[in-house]
C-alpha positions in Angstrom: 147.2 -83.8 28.7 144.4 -84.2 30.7 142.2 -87.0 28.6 145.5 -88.7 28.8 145.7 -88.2 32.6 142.1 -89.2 32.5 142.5 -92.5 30.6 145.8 -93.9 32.3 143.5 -93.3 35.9 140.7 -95.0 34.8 142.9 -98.0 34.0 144.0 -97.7 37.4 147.2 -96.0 37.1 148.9 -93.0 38.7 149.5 -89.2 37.6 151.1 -86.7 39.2 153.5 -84.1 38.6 157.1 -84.7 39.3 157.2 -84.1 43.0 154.0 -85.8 43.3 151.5 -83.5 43.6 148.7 -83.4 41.4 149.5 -80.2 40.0 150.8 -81.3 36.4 147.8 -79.6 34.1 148.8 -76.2 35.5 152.7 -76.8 36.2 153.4 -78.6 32.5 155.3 -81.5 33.8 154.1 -85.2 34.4 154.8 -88.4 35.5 152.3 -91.5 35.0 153.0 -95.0 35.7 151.1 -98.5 37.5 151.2 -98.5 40.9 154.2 -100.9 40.9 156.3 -98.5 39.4 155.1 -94.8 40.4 156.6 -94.7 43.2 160.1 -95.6 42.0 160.0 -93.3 39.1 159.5 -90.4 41.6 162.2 -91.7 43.4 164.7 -92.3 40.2 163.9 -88.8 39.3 163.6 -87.1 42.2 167.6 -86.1 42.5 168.0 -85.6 39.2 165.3 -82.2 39.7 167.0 -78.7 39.5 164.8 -76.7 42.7 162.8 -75.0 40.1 161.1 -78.2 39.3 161.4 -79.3 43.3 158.4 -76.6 44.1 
């Protein structure tokens, strides 16, 4: 997961686990996108979360 993590920010995309964070190697979860669409992908997602992904 990382090299892919790796690749998608050298291209100039964003990675981050799905509140956000940067956390996704250790917490298993990711989301990865351009920066036209991260944002609202975290956003689409975000209420459909139970709490134990929310942390």
């Amino acid at each position: 997961m990382a090299a892919g993590a790796l690749l998608i920010q050298e291209a100039g995309g964003l990675v981050s686990d799905f509140t956000g964070g940067h956390d996704f190697l250790e917490k298993g979860h990711i989301v990865a996108g351009n920066t036209k669409c991260f944002k609202a992908v975290l956003t689409a997602i975000a209420p459909h979360l139970p709490p134990s992904l929310k942390r």
